[in-house]
mmCIF file of the N, C-alpha and C atoms, coordinates in Angstrom:
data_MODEL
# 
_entry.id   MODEL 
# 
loop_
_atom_site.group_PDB 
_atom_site.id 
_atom_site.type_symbol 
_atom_site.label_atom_id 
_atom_site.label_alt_id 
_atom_site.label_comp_id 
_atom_site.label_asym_id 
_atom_site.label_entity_id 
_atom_site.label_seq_id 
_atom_site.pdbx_PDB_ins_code 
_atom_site.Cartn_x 
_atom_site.Cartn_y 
_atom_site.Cartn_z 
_atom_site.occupancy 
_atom_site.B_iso_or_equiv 
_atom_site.pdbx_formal_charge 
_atom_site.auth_seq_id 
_atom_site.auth_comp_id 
_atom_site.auth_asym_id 
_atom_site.auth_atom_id 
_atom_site.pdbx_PDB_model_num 
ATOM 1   N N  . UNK A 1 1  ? -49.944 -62.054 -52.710  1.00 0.00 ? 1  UNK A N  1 
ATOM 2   C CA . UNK A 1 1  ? -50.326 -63.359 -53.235  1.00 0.00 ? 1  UNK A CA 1 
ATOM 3   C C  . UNK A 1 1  ? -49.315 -64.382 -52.719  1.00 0.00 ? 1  UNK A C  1 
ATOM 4   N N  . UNK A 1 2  ? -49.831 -65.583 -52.592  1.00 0.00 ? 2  UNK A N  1 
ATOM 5   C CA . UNK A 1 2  ? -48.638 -66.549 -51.702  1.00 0.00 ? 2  UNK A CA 1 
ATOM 6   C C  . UNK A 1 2  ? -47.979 -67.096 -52.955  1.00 0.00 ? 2  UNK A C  1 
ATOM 7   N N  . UNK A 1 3  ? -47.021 -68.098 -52.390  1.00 0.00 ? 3  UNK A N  1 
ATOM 8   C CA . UNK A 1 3  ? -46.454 -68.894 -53.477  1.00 0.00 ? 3  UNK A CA 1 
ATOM 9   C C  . UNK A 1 3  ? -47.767 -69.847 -54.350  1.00 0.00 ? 3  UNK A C  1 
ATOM 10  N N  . UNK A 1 4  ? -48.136 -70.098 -53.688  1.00 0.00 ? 4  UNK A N  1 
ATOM 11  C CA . UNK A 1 4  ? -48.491 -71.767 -53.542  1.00 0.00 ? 4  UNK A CA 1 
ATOM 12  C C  . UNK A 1 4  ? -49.758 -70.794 -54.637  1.00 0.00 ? 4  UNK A C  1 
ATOM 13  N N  . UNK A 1 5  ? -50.764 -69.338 -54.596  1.00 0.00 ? 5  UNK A N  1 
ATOM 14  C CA . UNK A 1 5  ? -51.575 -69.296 -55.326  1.00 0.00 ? 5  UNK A CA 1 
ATOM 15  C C  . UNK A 1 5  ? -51.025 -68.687 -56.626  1.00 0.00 ? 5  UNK A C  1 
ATOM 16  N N  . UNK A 1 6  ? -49.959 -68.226 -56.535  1.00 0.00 ? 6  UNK A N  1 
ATOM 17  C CA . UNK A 1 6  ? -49.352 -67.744 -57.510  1.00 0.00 ? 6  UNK A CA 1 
ATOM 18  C C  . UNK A 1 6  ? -48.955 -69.204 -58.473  1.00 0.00 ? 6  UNK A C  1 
ATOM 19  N N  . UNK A 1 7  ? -48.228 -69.876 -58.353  1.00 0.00 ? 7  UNK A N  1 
ATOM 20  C CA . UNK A 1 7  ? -48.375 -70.969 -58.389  1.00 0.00 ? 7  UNK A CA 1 
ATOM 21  C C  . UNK A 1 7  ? -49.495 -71.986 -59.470  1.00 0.00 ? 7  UNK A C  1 
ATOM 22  N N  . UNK A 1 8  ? -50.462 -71.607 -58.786  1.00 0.00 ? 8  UNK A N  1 
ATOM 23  C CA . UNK A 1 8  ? -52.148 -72.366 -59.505  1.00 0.00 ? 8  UNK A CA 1 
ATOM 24  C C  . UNK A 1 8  ? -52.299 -71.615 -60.165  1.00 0.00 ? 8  UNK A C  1 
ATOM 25  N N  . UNK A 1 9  ? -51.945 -70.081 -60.419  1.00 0.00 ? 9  UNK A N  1 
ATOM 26  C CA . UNK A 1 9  ? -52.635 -69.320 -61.627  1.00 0.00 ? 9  UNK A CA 1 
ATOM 27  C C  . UNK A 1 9  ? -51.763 -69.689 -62.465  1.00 0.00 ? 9  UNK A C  1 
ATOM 28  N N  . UNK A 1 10 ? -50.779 -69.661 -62.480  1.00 0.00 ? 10 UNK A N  1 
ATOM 29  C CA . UNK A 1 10 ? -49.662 -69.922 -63.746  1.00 0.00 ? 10 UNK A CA 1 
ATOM 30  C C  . UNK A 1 10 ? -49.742 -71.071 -64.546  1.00 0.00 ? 10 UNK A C  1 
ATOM 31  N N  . UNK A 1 11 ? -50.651 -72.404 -63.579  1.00 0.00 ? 11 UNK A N  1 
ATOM 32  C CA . UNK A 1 11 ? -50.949 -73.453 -64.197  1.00 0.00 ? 11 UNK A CA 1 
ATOM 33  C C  . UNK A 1 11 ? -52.477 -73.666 -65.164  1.00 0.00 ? 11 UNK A C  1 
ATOM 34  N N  . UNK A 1 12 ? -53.381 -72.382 -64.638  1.00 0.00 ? 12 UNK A N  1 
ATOM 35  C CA . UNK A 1 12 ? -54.342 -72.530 -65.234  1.00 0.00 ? 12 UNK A CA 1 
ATOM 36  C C  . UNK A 1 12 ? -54.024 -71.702 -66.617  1.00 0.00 ? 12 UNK A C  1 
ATOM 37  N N  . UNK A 1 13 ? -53.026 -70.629 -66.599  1.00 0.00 ? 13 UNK A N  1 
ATOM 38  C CA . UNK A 1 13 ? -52.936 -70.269 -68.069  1.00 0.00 ? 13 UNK A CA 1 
ATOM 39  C C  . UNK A 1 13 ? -52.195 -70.533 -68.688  1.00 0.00 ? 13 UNK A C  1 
ATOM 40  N N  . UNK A 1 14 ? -51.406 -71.380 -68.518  1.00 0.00 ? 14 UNK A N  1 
ATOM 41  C CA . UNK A 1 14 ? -51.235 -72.543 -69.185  1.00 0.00 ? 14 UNK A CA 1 
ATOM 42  C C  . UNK A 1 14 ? -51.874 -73.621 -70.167  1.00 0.00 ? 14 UNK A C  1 
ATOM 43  N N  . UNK A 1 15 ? -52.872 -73.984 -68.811  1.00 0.00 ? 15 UNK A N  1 
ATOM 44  C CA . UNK A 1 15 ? -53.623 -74.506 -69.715  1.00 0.00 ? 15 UNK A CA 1 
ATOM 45  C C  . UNK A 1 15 ? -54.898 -73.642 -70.830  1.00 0.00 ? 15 UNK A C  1 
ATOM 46  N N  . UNK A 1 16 ? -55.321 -72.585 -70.268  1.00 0.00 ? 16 UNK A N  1 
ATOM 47  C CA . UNK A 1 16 ? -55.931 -72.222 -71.214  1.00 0.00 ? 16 UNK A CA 1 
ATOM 48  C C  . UNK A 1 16 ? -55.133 -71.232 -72.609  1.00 0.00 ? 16 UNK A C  1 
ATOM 49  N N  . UNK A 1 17 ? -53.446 -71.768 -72.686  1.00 0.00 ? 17 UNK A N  1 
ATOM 50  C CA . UNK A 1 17 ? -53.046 -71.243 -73.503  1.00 0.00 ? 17 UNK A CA 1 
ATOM 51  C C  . UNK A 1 17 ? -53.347 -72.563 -74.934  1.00 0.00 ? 17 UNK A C  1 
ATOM 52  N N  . UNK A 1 18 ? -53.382 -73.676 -73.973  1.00 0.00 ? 18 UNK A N  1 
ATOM 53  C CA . UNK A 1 18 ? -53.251 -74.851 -74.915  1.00 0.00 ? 18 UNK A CA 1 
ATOM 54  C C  . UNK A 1 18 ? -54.755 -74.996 -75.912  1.00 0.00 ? 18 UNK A C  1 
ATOM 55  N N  . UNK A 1 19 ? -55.582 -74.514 -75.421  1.00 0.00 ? 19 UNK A N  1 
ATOM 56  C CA . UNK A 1 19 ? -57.082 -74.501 -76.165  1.00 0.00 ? 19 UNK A CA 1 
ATOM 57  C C  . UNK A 1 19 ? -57.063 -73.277 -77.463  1.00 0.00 ? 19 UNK A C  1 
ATOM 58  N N  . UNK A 1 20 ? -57.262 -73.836 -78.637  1.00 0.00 ? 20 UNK A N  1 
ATOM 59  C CA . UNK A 1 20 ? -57.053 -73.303 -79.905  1.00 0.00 ? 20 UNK A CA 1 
ATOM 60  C C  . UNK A 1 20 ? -58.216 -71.465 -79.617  1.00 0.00 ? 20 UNK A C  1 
ATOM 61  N N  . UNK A 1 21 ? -57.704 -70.523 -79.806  1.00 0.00 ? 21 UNK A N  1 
ATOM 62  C CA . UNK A 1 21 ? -58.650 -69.410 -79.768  1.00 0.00 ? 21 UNK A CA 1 
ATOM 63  C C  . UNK A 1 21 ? -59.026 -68.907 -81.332  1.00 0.00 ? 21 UNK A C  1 
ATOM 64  N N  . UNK A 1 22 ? -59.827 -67.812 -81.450  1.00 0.00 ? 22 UNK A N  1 
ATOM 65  C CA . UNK A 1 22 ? -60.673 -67.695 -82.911  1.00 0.00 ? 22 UNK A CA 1 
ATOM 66  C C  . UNK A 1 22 ? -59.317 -67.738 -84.468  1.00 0.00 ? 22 UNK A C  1 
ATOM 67  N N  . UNK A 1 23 ? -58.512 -66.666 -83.442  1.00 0.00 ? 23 UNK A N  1 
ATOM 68  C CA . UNK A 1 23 ? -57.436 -66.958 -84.933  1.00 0.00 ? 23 UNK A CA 1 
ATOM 69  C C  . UNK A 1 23 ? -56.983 -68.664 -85.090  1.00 0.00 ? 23 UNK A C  1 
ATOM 70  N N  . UNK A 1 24 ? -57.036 -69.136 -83.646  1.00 0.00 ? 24 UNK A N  1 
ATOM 71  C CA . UNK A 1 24 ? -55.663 -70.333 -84.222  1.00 0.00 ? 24 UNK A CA 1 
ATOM 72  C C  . UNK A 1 24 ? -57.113 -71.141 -84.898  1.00 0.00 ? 24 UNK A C  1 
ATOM 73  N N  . UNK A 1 25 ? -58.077 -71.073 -84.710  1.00 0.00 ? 25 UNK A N  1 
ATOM 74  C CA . UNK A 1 25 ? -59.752 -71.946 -85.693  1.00 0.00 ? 25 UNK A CA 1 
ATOM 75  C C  . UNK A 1 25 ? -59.358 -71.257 -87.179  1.00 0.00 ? 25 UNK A C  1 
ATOM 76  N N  . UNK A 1 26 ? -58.992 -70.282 -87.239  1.00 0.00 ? 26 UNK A N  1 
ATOM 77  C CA . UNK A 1 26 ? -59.570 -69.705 -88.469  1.00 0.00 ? 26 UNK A CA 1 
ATOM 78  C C  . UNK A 1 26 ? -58.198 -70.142 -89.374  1.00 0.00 ? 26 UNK A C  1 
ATOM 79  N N  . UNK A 1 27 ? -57.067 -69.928 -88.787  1.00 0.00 ? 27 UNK A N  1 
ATOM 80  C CA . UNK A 1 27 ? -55.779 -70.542 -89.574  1.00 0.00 ? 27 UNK A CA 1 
ATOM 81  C C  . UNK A 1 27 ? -55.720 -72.158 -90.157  1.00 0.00 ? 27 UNK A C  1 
ATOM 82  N N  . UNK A 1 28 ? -56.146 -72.671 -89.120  1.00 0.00 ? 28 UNK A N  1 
ATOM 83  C CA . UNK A 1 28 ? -56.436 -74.346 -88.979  1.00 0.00 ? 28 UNK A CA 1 
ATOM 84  C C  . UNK A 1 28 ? -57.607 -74.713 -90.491  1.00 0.00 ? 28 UNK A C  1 
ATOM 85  N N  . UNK A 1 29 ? -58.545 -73.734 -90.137  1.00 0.00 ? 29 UNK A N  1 
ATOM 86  C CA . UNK A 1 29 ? -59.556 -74.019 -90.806  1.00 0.00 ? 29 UNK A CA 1 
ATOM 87  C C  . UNK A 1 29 ? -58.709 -73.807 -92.747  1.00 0.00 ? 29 UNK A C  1 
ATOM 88  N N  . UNK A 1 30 ? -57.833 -72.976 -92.760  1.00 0.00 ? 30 UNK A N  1 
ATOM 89  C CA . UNK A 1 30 ? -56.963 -72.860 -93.916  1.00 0.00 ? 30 UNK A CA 1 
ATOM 90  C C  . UNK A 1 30 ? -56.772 -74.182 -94.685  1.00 0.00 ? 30 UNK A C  1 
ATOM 91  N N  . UNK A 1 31 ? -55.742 -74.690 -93.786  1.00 0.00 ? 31 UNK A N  1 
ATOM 92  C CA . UNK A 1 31 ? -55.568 -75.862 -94.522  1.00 0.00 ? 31 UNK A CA 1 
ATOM 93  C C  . UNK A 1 31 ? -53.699 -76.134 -94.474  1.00 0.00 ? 31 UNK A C  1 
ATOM 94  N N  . UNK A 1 32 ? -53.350 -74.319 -93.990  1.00 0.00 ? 32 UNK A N  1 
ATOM 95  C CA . UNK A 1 32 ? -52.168 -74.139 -94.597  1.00 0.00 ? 32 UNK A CA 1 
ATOM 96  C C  . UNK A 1 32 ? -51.784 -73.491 -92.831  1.00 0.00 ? 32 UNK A C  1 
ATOM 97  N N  . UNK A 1 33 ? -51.819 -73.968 -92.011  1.00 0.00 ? 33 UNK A N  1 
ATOM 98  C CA . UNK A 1 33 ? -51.501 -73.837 -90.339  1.00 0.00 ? 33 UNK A CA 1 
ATOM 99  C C  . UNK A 1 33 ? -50.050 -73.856 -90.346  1.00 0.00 ? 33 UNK A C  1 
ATOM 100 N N  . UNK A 1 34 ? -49.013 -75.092 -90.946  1.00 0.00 ? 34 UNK A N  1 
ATOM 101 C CA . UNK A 1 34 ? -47.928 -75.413 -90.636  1.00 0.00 ? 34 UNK A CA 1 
ATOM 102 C C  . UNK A 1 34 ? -46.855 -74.114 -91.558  1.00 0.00 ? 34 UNK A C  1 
ATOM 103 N N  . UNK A 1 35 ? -47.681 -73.969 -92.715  1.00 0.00 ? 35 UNK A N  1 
ATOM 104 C CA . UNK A 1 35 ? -46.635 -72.613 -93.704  1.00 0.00 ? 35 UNK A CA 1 
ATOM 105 C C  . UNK A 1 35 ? -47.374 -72.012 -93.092  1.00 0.00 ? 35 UNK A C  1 
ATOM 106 N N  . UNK A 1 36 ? -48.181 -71.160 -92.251  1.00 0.00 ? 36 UNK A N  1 
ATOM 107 C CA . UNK A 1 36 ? -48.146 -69.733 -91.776  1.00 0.00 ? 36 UNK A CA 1 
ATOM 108 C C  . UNK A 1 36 ? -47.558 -69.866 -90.993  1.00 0.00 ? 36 UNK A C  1 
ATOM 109 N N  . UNK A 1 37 ? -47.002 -70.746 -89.788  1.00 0.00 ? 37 UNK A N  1 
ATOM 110 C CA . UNK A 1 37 ? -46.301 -70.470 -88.765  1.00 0.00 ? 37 UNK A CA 1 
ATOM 111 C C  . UNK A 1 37 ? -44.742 -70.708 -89.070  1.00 0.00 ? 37 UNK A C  1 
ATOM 112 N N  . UNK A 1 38 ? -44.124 -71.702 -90.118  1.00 0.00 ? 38 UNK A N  1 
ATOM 113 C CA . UNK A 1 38 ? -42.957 -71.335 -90.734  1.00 0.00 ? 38 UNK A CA 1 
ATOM 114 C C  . UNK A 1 38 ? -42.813 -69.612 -90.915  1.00 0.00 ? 38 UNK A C  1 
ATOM 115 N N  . UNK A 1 39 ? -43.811 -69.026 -92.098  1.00 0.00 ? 39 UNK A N  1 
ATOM 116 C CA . UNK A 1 39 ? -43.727 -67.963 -92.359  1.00 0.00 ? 39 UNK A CA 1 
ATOM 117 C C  . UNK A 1 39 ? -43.430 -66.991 -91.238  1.00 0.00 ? 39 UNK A C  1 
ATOM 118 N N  . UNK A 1 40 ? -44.650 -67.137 -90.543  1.00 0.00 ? 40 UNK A N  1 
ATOM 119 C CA . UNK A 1 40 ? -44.249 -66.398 -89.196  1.00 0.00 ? 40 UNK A CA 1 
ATOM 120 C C  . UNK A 1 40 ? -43.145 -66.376 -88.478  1.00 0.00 ? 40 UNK A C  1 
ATOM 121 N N  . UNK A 1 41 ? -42.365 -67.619 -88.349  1.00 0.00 ? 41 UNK A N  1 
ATOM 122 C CA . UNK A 1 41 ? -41.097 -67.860 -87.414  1.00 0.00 ? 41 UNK A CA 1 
ATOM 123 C C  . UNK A 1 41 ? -40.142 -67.088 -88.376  1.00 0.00 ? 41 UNK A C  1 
ATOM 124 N N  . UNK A 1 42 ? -40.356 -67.140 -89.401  1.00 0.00 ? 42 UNK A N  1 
ATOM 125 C CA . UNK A 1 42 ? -39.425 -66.572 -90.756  1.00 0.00 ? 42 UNK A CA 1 
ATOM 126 C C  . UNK A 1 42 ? -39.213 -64.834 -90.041  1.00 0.00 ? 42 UNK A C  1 
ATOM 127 N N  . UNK A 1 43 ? -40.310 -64.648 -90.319  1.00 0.00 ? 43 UNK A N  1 
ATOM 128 C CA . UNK A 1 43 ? -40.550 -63.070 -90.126  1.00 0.00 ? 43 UNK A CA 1 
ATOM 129 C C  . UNK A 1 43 ? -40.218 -62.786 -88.938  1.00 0.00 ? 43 UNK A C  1 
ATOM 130 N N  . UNK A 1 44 ? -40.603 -63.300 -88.002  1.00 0.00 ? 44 UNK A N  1 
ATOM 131 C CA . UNK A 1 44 ? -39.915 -63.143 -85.937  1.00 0.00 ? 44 UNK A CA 1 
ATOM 132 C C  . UNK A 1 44 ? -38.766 -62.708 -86.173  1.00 0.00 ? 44 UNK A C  1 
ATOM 133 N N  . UNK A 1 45 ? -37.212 -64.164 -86.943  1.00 0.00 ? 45 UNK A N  1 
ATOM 134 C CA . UNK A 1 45 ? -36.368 -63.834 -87.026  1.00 0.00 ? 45 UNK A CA 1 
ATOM 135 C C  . UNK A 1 45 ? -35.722 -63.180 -87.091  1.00 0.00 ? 45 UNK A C  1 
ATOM 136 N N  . UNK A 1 46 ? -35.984 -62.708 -88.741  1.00 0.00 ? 46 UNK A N  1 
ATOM 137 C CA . UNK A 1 46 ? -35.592 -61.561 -89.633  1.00 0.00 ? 46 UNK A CA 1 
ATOM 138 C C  . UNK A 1 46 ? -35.877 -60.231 -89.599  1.00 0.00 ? 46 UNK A C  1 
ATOM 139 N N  . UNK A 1 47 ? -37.196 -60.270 -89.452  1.00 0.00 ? 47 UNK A N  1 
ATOM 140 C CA . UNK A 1 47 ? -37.727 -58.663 -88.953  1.00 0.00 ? 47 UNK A CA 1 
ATOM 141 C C  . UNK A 1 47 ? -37.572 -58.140 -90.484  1.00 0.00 ? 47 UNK A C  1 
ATOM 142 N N  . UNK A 1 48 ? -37.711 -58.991 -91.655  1.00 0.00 ? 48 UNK A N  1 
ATOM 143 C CA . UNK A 1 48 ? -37.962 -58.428 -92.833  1.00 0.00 ? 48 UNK A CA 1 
ATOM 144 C C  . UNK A 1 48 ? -39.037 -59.489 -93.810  1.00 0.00 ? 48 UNK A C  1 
ATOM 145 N N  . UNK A 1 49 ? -40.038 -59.054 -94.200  1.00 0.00 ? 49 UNK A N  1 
ATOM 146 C CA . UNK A 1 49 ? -40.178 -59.881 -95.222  1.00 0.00 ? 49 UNK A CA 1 
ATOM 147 C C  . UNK A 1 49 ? -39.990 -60.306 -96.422  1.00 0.00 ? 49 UNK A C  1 
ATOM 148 N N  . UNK A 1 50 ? -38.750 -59.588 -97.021  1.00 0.00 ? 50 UNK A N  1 
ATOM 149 C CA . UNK A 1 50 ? -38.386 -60.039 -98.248  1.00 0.00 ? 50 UNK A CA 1 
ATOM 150 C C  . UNK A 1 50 ? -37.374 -60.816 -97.890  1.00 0.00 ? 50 UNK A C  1 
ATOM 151 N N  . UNK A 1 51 ? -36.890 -60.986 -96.901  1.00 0.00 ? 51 UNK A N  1 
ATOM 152 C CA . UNK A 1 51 ? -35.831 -62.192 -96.305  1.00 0.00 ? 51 UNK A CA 1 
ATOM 153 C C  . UNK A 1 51 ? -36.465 -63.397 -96.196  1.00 0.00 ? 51 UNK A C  1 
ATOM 154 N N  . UNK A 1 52 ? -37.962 -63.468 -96.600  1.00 0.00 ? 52 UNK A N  1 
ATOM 155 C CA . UNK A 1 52 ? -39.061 -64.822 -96.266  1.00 0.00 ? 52 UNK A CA 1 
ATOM 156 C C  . UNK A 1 52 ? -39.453 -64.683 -97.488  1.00 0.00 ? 52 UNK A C  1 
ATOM 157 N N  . UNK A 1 53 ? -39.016 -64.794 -99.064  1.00 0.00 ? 53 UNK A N  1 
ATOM 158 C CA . UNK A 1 53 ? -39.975 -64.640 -100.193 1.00 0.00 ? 53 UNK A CA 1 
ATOM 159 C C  . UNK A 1 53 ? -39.727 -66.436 -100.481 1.00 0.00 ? 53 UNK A C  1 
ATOM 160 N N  . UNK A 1 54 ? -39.289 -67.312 -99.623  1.00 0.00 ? 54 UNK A N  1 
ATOM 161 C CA . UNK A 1 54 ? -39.599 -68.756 -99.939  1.00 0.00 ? 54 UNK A CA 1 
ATOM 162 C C  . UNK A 1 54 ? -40.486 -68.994 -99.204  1.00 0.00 ? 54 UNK A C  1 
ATOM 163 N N  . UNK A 1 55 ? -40.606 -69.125 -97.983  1.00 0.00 ? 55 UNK A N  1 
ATOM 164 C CA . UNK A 1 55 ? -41.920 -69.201 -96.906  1.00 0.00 ? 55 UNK A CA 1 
ATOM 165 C C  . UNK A 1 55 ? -42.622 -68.293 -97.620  1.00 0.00 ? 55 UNK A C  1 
ATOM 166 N N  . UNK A 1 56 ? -43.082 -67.842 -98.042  1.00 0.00 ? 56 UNK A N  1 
ATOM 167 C CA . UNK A 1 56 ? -44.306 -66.528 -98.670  1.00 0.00 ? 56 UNK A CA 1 
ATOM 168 C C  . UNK A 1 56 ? -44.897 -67.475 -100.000 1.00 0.00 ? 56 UNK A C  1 
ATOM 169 N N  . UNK A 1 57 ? -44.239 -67.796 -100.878 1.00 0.00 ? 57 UNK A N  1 
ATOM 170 C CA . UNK A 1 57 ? -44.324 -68.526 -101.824 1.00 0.00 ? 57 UNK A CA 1 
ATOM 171 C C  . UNK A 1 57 ? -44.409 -69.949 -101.563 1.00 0.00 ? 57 UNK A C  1 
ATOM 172 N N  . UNK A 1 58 ? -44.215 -70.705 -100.280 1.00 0.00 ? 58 UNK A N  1 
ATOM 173 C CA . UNK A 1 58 ? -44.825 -72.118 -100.308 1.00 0.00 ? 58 UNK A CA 1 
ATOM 174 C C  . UNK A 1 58 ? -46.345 -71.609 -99.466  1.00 0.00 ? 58 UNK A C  1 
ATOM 175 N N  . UNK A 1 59 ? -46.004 -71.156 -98.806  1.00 0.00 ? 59 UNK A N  1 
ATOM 176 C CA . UNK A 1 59 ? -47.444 -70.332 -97.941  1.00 0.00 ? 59 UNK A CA 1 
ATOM 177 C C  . UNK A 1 59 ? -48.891 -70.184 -99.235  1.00 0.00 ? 59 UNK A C  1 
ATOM 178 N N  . UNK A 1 60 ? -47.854 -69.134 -99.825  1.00 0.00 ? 60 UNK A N  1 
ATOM 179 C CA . UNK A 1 60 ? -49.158 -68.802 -101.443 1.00 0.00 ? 60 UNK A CA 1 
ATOM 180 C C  . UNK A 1 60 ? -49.719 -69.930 -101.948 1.00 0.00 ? 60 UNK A C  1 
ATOM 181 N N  . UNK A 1 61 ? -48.791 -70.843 -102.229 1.00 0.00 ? 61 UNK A N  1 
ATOM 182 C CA . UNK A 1 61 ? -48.659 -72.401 -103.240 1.00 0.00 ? 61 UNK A CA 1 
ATOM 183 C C  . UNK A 1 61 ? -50.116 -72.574 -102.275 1.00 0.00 ? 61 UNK A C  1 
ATOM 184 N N  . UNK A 1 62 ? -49.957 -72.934 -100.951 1.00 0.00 ? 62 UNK A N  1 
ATOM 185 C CA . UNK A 1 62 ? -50.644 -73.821 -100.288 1.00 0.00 ? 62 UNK A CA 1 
ATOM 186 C C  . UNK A 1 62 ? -52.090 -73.227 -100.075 1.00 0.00 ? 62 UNK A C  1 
ATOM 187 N N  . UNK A 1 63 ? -52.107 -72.148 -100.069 1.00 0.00 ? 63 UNK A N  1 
ATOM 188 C CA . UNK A 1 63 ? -53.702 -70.961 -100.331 1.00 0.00 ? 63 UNK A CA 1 
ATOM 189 C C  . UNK A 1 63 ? -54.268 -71.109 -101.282 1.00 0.00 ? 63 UNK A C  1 
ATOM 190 N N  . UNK A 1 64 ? -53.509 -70.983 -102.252 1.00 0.00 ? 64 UNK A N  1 
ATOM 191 C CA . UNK A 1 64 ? -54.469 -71.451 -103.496 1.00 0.00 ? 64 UNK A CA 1 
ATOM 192 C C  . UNK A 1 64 ? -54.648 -72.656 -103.732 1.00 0.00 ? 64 UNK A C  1 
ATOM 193 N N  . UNK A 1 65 ? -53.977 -73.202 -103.380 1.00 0.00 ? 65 UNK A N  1 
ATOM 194 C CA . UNK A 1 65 ? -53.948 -75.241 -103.523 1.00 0.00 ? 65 UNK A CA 1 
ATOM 195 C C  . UNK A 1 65 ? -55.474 -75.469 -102.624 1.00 0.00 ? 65 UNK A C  1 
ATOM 196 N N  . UNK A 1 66 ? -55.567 -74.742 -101.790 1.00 0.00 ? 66 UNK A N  1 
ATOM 197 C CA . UNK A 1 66 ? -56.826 -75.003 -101.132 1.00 0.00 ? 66 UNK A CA 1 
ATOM 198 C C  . UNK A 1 66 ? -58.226 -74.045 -101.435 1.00 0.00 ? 66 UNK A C  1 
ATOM 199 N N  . UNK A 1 67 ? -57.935 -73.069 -102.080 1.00 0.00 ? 67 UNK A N  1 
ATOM 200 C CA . UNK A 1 67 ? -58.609 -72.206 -103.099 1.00 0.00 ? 67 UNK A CA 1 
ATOM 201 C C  . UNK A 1 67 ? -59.249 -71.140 -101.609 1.00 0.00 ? 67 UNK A C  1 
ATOM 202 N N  . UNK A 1 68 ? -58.651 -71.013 -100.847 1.00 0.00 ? 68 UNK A N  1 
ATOM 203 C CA . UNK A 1 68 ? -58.773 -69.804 -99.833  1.00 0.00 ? 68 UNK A CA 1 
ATOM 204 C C  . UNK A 1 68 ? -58.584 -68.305 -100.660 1.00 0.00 ? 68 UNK A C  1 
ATOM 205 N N  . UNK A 1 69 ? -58.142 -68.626 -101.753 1.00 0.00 ? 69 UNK A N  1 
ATOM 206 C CA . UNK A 1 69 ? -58.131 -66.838 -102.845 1.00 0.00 ? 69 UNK A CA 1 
ATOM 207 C C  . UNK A 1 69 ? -59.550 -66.360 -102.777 1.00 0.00 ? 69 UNK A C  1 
ATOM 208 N N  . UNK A 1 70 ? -60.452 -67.871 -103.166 1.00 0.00 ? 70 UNK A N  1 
ATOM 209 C CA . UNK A 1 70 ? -62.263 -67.299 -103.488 1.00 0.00 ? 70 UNK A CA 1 
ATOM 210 C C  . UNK A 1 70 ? -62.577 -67.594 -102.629 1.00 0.00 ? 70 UNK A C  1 
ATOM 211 N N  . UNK A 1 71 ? -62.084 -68.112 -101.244 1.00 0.00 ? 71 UNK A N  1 
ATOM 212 C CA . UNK A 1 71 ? -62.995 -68.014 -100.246 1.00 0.00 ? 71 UNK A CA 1 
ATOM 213 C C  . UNK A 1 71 ? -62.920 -66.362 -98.990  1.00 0.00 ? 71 UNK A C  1 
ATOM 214 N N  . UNK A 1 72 ? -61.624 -66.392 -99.353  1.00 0.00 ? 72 UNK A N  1 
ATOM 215 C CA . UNK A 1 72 ? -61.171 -64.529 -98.948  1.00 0.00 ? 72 UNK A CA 1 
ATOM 216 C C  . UNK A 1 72 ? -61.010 -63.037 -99.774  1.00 0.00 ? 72 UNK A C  1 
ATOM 217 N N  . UNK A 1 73 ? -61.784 -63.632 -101.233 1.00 0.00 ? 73 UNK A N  1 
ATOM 218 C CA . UNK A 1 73 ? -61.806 -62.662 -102.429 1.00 0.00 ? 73 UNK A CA 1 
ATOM 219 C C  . UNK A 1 73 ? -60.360 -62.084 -102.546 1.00 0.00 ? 73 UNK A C  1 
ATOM 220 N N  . UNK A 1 74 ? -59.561 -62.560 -102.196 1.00 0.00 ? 74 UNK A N  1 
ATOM 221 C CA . UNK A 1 74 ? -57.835 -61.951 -102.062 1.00 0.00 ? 74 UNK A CA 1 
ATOM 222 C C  . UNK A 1 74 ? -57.435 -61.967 -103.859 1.00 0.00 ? 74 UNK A C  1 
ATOM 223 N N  . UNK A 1 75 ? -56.672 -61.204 -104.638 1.00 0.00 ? 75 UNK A N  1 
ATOM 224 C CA . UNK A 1 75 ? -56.562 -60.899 -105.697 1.00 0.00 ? 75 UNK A CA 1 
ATOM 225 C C  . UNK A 1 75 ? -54.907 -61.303 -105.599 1.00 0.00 ? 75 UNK A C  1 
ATOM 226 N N  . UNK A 1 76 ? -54.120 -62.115 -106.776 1.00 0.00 ? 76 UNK A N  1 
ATOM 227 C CA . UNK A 1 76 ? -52.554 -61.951 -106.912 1.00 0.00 ? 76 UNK A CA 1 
ATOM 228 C C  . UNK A 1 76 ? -52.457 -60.236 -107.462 1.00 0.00 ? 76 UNK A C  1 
ATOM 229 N N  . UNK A 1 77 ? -51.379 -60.047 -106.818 1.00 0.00 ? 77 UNK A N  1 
ATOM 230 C CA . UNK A 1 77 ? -50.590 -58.834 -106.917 1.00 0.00 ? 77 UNK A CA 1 
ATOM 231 C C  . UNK A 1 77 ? -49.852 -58.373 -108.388 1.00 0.00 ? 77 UNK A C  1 
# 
C-alpha cells in the first residue's frame, strides 16, 4: 500500500468514527450520555467499580430522573 493510500484510509475512518453508531443512538437517546461516559472514564481508570460508587449514583439519579427504569424494566437492587 503506498503512503499517499494509506494515508486516505486513515482519513476516511476517521471520519466514519465521527458518525454516532447504534449504541452511541441508544445512550443519547437516555438522556444521561454525559454520566455514562464520566462513569465509563471512571471505570477505564480504576479498573474497579466500587472506586466509581459517585459516578454510579449521579448516573442512577439521572436514569430515573428520566424514568429509563420503566422504559428498560431494570429493578433497584
Amino acid at each position: 500500500m503506498s503512503k499517499e493510500e494509506n494515508t486516505s484510509q486513515q482519513s476516511s475512518s476517521a471520519q466514519d468514527d465521527d458518525e454516532p453508531d447504534e449504541w452511541d443512538k441508544r445512550i443519547f437517546s437516555t438522556g444521561c450520555a454525559d454520566e455514562n461516559a464520566k462513569l465509563t472514564d471512571c471505570y477505564f481508570e480504576k479498573k474497579d467499580w466500587r472506586a466509581c460508587k459517585k459516578e454510579m449514583e449521579i448516573f442512577r439519579a439521572c436514569w430515573k430522573k428520566h424514568n429509563n427504569d420503566e422504559r428498560t424494566s431494570t429493578k433497584d437492587a
